[in-house]
PDB file with one MODEL, atoms N, CA, C and O in Angstrom:
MODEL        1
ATOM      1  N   UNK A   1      -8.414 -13.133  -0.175  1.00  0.00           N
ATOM      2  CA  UNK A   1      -8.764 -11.784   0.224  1.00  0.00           C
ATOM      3  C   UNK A   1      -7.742 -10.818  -0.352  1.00  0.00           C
ATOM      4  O   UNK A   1      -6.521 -10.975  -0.380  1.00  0.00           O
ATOM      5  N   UNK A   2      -8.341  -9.951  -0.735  1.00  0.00           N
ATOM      6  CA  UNK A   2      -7.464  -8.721  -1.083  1.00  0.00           C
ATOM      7  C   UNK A   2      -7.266  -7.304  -0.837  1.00  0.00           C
ATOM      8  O   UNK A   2      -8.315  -6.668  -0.737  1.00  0.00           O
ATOM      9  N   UNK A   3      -5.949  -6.504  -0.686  1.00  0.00           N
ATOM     10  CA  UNK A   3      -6.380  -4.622   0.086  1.00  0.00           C
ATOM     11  C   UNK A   3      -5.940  -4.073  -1.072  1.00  0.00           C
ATOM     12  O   UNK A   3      -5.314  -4.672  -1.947  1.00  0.00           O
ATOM     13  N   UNK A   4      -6.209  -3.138  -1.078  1.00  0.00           N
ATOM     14  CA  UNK A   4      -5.114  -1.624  -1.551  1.00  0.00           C
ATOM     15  C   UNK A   4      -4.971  -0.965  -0.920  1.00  0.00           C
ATOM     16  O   UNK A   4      -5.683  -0.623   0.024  1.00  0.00           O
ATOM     17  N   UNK A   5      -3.729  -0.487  -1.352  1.00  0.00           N
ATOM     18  CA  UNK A   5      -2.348   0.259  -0.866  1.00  0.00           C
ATOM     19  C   UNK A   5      -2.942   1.726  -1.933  1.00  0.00           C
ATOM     20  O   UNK A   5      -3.497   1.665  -3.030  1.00  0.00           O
ATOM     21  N   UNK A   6      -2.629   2.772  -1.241  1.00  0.00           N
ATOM     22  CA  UNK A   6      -2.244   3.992  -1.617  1.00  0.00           C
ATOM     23  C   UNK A   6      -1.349   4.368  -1.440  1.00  0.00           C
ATOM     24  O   UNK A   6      -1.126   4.029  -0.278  1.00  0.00           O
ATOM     25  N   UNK A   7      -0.582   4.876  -1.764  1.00  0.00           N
ATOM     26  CA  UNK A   7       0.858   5.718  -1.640  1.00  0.00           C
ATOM     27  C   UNK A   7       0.945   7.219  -2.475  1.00  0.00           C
ATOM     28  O   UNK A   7       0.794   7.177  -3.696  1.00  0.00           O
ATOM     29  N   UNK A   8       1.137   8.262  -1.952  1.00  0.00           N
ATOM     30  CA  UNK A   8       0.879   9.891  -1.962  1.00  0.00           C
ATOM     31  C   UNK A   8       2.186  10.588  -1.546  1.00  0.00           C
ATOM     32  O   UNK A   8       2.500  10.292  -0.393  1.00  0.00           O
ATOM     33  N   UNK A   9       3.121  11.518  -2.221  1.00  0.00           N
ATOM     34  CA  UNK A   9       3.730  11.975  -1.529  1.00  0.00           C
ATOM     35  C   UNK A   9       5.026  12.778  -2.730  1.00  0.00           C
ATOM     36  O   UNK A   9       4.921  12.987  -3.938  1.00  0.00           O
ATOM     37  N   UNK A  10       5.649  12.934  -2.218  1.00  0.00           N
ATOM     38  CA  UNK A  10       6.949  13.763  -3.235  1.00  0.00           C
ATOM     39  C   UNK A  10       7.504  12.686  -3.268  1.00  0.00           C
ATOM     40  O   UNK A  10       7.698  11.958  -2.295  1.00  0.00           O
ATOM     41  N   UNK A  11       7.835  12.464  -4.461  1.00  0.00           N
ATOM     42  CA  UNK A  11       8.549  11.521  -5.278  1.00  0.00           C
ATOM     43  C   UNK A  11       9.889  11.227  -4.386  1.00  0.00           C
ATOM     44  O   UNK A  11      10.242  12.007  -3.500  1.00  0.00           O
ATOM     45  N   UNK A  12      10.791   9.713  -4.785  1.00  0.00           N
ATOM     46  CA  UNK A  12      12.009  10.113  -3.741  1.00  0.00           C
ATOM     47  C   UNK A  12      12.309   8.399  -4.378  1.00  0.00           C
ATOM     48  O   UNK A  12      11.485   7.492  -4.500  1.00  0.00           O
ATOM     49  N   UNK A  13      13.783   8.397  -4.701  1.00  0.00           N
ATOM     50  CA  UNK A  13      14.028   7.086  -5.029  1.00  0.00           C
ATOM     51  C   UNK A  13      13.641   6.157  -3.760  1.00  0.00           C
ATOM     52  O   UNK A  13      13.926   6.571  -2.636  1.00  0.00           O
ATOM     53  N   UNK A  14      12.916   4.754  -3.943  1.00  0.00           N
ATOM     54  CA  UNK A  14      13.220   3.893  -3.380  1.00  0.00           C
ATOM     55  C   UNK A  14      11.528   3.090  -2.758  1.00  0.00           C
ATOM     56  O   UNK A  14      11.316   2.001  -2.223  1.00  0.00           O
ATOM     57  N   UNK A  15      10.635   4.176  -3.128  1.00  0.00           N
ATOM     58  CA  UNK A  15       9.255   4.076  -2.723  1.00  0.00           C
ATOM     59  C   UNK A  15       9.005   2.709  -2.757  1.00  0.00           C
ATOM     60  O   UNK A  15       9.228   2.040  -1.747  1.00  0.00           O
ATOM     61  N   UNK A  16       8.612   2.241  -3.682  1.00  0.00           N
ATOM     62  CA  UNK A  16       8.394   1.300  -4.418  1.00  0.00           C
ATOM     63  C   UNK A  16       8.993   0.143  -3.683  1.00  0.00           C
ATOM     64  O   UNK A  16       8.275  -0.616  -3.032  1.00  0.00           O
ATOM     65  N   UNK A  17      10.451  -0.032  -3.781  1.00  0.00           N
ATOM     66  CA  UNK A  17      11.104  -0.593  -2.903  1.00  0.00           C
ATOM     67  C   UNK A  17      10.800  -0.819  -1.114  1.00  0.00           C
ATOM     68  O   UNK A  17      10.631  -1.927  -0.604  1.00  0.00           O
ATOM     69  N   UNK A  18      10.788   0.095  -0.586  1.00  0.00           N
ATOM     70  CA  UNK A  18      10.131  -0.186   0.273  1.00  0.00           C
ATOM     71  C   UNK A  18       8.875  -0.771   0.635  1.00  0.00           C
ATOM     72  O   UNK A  18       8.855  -1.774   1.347  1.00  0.00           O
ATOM     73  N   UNK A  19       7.822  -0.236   0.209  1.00  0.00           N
ATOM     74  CA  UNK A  19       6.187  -0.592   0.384  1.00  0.00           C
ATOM     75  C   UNK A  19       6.429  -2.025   0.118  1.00  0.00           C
ATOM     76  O   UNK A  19       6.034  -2.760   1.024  1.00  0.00           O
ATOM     77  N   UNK A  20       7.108  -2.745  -1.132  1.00  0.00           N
ATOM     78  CA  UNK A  20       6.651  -3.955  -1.117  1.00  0.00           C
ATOM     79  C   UNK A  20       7.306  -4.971  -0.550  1.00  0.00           C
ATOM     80  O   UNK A  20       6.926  -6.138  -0.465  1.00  0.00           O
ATOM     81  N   UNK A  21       9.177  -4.080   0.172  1.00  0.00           N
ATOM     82  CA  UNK A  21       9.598  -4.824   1.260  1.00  0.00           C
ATOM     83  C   UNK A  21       8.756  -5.121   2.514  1.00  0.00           C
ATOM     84  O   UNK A  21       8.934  -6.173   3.127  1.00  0.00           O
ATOM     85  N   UNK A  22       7.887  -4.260   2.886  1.00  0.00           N
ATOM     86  CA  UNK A  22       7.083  -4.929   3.971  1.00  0.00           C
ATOM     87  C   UNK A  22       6.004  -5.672   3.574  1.00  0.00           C
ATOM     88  O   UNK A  22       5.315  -6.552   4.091  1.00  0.00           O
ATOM     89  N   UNK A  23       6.028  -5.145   2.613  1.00  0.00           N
ATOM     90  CA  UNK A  23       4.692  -6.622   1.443  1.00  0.00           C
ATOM     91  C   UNK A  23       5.393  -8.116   1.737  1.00  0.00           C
ATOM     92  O   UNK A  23       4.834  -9.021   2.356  1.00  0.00           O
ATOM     93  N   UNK A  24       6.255  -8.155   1.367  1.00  0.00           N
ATOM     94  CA  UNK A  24       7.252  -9.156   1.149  1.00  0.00           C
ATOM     95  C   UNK A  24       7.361 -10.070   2.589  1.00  0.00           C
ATOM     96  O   UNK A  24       7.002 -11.244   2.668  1.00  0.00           O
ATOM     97  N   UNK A  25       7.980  -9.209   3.797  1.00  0.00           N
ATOM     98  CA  UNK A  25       8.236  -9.193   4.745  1.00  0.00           C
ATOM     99  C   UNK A  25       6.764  -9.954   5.667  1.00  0.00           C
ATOM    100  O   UNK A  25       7.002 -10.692   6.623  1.00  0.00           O
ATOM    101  N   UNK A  26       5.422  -9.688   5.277  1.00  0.00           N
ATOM    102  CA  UNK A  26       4.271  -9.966   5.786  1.00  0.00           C
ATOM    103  C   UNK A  26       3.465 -11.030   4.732  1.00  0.00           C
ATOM    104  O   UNK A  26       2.257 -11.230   4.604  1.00  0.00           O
ATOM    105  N   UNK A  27       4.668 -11.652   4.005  1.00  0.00           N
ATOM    106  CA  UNK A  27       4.077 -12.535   3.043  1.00  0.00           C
ATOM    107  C   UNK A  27       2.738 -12.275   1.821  1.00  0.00           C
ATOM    108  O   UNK A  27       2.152 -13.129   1.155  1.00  0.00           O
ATOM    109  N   UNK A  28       2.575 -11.003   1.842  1.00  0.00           N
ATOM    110  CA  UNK A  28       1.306 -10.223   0.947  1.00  0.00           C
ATOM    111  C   UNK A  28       1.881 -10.725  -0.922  1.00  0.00           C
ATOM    112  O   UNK A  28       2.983 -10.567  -1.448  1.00  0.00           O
ATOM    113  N   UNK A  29       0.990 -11.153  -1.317  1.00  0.00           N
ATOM    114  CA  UNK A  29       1.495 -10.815  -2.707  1.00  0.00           C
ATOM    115  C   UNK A  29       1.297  -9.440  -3.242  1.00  0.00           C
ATOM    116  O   UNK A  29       0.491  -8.892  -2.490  1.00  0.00           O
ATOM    117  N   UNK A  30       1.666  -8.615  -4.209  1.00  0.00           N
ATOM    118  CA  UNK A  30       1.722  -7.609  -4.957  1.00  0.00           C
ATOM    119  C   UNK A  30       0.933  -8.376  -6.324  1.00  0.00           C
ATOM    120  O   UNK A  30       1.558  -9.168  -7.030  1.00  0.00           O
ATOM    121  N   UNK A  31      -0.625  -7.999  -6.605  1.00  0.00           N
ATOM    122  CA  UNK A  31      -0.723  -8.621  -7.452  1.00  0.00           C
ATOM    123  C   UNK A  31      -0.887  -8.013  -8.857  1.00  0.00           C
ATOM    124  O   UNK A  31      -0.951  -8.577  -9.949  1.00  0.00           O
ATOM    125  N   UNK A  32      -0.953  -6.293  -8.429  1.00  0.00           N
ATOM    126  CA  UNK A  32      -0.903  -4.946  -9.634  1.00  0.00           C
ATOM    127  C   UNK A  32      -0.685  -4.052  -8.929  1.00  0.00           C
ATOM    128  O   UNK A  32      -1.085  -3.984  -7.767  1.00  0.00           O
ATOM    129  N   UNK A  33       0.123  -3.035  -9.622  1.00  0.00           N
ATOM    130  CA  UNK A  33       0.727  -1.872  -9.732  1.00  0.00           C
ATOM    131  C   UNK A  33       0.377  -0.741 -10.703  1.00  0.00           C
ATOM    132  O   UNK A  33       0.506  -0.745 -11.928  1.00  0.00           O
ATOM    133  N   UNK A  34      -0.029   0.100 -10.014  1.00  0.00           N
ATOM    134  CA  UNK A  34      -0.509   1.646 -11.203  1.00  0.00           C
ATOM    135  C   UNK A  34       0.720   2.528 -10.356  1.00  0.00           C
ATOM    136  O   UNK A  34       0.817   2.341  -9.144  1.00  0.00           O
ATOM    137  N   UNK A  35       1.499   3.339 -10.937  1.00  0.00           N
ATOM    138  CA  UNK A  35       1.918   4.689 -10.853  1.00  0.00           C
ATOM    139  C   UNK A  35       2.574   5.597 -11.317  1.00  0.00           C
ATOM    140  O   UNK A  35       3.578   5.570 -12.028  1.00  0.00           O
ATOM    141  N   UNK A  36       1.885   6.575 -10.830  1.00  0.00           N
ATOM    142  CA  UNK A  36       2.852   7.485 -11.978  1.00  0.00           C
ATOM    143  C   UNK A  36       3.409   8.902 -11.160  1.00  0.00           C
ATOM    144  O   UNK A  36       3.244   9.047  -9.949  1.00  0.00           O
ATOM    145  N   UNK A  37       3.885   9.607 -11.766  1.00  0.00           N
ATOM    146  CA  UNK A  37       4.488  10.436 -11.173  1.00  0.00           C
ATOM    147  C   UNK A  37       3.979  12.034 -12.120  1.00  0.00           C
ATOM    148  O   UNK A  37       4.059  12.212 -13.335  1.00  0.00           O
ATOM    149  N   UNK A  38       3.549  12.851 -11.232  1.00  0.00           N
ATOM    150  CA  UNK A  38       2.873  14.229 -11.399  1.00  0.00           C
ATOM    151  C   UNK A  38       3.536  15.117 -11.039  1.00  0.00           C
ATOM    152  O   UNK A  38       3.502  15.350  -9.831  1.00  0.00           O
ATOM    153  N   UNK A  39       4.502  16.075 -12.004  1.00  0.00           N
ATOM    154  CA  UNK A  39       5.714  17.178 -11.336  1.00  0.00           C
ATOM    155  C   UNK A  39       6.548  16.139 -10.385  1.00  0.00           C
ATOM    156  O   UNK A  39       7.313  15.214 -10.660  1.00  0.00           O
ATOM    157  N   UNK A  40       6.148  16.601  -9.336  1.00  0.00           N
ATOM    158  CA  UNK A  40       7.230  16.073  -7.905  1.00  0.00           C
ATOM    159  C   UNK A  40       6.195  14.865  -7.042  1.00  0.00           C
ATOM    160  O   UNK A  40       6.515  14.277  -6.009  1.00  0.00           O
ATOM    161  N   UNK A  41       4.753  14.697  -7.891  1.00  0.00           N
ATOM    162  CA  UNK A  41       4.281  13.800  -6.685  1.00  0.00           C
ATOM    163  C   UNK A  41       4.505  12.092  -7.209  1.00  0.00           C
ATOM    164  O   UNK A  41       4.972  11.811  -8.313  1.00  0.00           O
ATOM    165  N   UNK A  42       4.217  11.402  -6.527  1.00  0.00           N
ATOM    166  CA  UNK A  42       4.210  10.177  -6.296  1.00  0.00           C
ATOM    167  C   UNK A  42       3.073   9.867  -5.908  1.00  0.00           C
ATOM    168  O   UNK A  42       2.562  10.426  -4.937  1.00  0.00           O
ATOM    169  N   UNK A  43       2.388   8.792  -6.687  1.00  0.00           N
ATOM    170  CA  UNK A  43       1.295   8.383  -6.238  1.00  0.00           C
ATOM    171  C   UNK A  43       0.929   6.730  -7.092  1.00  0.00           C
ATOM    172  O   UNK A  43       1.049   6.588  -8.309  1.00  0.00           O
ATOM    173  N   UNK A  44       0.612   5.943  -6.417  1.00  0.00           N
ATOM    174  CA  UNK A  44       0.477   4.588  -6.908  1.00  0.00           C
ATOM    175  C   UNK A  44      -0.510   3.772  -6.115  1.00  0.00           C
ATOM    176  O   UNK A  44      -0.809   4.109  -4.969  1.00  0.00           O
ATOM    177  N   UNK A  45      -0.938   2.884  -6.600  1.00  0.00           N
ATOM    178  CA  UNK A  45      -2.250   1.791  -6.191  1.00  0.00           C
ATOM    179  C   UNK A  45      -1.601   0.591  -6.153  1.00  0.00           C
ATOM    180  O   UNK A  45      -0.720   0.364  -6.982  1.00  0.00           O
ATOM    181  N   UNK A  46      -1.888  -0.189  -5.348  1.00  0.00           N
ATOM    182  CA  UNK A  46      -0.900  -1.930  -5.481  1.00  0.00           C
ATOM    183  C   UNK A  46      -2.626  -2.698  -4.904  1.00  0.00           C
ATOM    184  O   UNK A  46      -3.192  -2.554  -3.821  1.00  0.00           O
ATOM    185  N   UNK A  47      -3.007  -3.400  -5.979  1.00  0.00           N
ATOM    186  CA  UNK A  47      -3.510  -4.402  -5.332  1.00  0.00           C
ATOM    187  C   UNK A  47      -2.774  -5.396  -4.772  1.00  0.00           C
ATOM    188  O   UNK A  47      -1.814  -5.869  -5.380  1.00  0.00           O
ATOM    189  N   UNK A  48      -3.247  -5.954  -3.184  1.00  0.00           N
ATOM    190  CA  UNK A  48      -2.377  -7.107  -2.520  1.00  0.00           C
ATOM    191  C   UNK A  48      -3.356  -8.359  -2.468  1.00  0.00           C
ATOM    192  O   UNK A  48      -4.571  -8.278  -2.651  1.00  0.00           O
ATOM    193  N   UNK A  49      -2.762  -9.352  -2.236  1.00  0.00           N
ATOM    194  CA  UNK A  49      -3.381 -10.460  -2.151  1.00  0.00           C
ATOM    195  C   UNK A  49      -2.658 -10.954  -0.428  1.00  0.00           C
ATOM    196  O   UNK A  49      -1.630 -11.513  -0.045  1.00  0.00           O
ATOM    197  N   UNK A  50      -3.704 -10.449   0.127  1.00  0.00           N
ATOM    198  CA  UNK A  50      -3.377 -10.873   1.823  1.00  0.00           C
ATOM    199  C   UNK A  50      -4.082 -11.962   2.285  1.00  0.00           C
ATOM    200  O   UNK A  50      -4.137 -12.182   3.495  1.00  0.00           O
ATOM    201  N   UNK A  51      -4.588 -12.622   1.540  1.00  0.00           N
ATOM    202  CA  UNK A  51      -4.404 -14.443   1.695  1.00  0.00           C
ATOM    203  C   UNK A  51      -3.998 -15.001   3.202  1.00  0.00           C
ATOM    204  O   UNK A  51      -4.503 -15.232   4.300  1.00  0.00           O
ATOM    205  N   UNK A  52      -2.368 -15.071   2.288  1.00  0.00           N
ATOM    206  CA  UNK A  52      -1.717 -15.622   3.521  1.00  0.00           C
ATOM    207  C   UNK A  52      -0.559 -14.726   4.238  1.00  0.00           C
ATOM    208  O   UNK A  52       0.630 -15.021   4.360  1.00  0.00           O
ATOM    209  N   UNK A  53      -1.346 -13.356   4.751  1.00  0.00           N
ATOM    210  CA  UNK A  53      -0.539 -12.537   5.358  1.00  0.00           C
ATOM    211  C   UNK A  53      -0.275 -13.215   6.577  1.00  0.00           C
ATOM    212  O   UNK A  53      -1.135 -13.588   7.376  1.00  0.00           O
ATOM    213  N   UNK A  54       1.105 -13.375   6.697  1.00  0.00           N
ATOM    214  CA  UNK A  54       1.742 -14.121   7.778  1.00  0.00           C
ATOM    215  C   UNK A  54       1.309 -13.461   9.640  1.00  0.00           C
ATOM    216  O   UNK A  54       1.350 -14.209  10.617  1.00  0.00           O
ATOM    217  N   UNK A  55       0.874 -11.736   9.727  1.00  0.00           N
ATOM    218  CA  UNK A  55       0.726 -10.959  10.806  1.00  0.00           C
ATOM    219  C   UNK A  55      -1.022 -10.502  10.828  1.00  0.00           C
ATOM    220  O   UNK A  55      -1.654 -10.247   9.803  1.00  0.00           O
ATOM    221  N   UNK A  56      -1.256 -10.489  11.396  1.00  0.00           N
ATOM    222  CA  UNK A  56      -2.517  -9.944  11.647  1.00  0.00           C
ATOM    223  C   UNK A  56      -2.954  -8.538  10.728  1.00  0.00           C
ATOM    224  O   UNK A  56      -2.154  -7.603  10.760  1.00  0.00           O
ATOM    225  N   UNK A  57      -4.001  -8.412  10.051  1.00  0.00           N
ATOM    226  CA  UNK A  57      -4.414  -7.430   8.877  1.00  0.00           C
ATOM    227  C   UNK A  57      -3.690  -5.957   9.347  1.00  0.00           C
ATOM    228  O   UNK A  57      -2.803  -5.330   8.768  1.00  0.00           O
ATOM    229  N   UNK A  58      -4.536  -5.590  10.844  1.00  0.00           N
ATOM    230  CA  UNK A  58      -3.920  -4.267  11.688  1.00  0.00           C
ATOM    231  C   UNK A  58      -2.387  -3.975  11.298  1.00  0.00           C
ATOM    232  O   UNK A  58      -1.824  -3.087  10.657  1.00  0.00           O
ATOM    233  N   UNK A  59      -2.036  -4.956  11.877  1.00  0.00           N
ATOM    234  CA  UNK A  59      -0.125  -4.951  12.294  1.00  0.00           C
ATOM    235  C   UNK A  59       0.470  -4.806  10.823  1.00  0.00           C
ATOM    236  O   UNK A  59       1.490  -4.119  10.780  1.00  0.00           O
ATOM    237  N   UNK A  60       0.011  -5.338   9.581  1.00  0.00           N
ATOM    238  CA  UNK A  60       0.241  -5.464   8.449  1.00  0.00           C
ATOM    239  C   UNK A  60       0.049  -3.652   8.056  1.00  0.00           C
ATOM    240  O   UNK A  60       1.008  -2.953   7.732  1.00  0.00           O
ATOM    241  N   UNK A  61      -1.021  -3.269   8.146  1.00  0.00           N
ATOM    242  CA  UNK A  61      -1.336  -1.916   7.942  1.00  0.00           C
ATOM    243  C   UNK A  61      -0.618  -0.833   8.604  1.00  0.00           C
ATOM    244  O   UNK A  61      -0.398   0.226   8.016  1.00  0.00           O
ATOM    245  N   UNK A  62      -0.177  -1.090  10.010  1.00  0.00           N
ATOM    246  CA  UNK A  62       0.401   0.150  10.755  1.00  0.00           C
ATOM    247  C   UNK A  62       1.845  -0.060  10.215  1.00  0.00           C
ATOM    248  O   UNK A  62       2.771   0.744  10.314  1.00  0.00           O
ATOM    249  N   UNK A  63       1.865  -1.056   9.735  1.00  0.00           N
ATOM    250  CA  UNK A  63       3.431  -1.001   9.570  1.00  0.00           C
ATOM    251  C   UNK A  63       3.661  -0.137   8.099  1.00  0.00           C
ATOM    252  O   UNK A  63       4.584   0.639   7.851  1.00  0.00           O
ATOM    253  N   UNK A  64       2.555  -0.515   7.237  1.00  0.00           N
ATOM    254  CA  UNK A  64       2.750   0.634   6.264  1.00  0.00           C
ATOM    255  C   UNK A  64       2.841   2.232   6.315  1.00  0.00           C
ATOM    256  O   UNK A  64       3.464   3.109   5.716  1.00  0.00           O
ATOM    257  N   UNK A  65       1.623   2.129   7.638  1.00  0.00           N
ATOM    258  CA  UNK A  65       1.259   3.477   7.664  1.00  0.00           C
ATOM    259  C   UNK A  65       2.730   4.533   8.633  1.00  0.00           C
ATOM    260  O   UNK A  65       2.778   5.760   8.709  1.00  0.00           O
ATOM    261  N   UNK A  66       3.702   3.568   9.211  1.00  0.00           N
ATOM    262  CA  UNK A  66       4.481   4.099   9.963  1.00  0.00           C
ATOM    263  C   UNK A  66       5.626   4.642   9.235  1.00  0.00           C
ATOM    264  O   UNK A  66       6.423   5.546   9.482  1.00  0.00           O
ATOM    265  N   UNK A  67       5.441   3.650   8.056  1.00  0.00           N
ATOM    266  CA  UNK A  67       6.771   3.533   6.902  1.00  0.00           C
ATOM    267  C   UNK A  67       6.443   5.418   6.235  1.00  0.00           C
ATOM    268  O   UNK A  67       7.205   6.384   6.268  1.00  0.00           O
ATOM    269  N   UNK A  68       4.991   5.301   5.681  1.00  0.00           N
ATOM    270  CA  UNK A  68       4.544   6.273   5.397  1.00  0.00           C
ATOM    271  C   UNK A  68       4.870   7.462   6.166  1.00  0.00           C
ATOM    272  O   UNK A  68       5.481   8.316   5.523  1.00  0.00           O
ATOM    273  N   UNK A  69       4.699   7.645   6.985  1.00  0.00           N
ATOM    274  CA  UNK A  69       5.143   8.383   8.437  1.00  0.00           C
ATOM    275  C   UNK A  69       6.568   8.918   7.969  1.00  0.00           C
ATOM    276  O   UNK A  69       6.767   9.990   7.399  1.00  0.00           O
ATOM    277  N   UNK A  70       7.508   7.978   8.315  1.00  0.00           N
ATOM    278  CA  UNK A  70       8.548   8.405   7.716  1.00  0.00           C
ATOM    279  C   UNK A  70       9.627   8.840   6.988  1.00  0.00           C
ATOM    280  O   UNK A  70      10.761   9.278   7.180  1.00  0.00           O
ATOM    281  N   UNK A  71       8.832   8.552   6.023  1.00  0.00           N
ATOM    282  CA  UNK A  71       9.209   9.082   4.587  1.00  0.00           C
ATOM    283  C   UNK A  71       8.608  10.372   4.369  1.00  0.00           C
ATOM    284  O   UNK A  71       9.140  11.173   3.600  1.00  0.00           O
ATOM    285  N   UNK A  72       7.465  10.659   5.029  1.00  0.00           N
ATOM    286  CA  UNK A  72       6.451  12.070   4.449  1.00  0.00           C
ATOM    287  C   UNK A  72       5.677  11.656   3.537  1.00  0.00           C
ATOM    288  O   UNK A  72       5.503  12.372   2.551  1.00  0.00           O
ATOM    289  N   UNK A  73       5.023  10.397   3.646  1.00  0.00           N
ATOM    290  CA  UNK A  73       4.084   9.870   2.622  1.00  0.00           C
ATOM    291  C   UNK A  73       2.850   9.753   3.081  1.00  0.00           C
ATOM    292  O   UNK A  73       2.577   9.563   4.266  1.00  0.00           O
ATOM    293  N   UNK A  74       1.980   9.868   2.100  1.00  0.00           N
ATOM    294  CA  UNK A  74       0.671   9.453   3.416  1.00  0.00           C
ATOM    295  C   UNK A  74       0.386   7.817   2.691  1.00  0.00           C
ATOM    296  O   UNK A  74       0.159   7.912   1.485  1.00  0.00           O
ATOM    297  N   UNK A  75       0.367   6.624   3.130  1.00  0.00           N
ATOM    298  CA  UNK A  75       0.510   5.521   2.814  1.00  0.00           C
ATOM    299  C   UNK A  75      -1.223   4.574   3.730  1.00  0.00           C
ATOM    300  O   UNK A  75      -1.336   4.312   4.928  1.00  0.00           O
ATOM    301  N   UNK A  76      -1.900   4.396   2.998  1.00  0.00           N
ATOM    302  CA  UNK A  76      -3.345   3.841   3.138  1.00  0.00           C
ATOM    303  C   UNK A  76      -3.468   2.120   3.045  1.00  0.00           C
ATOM    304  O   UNK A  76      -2.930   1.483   2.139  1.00  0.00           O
ATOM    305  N   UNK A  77      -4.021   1.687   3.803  1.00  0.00           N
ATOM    306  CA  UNK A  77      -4.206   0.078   3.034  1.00  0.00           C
ATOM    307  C   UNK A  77      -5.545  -0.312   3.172  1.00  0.00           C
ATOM    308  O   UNK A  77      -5.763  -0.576   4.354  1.00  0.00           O
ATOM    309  N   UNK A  78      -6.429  -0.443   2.538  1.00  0.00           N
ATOM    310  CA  UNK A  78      -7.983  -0.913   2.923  1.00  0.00           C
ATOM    311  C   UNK A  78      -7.973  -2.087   2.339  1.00  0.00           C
ATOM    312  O   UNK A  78      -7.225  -2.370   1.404  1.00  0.00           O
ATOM    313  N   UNK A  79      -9.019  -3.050   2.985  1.00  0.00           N
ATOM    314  CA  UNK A  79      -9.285  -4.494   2.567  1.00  0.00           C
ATOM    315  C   UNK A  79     -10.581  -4.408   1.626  1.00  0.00           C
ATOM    316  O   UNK A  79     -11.611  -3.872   2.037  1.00  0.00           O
ATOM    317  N   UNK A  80     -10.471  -4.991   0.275  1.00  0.00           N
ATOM    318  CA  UNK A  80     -11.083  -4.698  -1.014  1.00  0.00           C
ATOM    319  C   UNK A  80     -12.655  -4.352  -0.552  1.00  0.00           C
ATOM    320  O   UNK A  80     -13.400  -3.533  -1.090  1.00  0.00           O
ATOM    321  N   UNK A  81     -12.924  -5.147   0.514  1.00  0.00           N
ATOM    322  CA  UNK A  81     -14.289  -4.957   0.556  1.00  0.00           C
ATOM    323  C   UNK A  81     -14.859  -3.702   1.229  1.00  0.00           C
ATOM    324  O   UNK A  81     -16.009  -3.280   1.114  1.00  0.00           O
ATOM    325  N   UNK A  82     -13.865  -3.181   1.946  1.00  0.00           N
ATOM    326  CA  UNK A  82     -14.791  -1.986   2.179  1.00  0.00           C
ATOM    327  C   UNK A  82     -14.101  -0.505   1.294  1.00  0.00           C
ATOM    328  O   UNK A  82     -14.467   0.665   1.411  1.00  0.00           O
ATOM    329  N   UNK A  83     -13.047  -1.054   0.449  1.00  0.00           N
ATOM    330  CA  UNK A  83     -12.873  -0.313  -0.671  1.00  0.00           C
ATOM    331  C   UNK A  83     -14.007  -0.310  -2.011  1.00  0.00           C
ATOM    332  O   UNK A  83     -14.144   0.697  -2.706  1.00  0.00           O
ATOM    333  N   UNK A  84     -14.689  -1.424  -2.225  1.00  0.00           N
ATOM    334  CA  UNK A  84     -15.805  -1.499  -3.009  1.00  0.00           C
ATOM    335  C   UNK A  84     -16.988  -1.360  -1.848  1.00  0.00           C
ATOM    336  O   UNK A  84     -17.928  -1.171  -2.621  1.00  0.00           O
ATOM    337  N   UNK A  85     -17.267  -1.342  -1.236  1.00  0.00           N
ATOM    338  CA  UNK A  85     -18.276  -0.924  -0.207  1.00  0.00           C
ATOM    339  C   UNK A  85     -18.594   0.877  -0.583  1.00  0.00           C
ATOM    340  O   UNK A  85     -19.696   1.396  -0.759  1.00  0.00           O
ATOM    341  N   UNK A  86     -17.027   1.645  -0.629  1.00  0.00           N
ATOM    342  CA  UNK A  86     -16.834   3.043  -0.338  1.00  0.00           C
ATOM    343  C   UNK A  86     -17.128   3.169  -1.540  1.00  0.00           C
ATOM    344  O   UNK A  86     -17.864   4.134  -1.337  1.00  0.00           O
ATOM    345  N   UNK A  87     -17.187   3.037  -2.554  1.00  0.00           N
ATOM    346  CA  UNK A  87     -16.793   3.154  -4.178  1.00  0.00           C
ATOM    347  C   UNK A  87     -17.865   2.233  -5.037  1.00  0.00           C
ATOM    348  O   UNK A  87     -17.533   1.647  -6.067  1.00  0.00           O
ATOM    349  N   UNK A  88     -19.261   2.182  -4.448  1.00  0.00           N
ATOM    350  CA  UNK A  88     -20.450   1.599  -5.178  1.00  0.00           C
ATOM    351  C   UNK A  88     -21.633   2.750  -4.646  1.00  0.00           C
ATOM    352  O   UNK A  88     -21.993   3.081  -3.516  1.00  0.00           O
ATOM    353  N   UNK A  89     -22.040   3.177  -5.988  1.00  0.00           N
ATOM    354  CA  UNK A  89     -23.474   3.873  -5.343  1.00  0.00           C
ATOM    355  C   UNK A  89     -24.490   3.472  -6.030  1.00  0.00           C
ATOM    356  O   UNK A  89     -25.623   3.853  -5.737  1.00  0.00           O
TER     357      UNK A  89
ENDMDL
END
């Protein structure tokens, strides 16, 4: 099984670093990376491979979304299928 990650926000060393410490942390693989940087924004896509996410999908997600929170990021994780669900017409 697989999600994506969004990540949105003013640029700021360490993004990167983080998001995939709790990747890491919840056993997710990182299996691609897009990002780039626009003036001052930050914005990137991570496909994950949540397989064998060690925590429950939710708990895996709020923990991004809290990280997000505190940085001033807005930080998303959807599970592929209802990301291709949203994104087929």
């Amino acid at each position: 099984m697989k999600a994506v990650v969004t990540v949105v926000g003013k640029d700021m060393v360490g993004i990167l670093a983080k998001v995939s410490a709790i990747c890491a942390e919840n056993n997710v693989n990182v299996i691609e990376v897009s990002q780039s940087i626009l003036q001052d924004m930050f914005c990137m896509i991570m496909m994950t491979d949540i397989s064998n996410c060690s925590s429950d999908f939710g708990k895996f997600a709020d923990s991004l979304t809290k990280l997000g929170e505190s940085l001033g990021l807005s930080i998303h994780v959807m599970h592929e299928d209802i990301f291709n669900s949203m994104h087929r017409i």
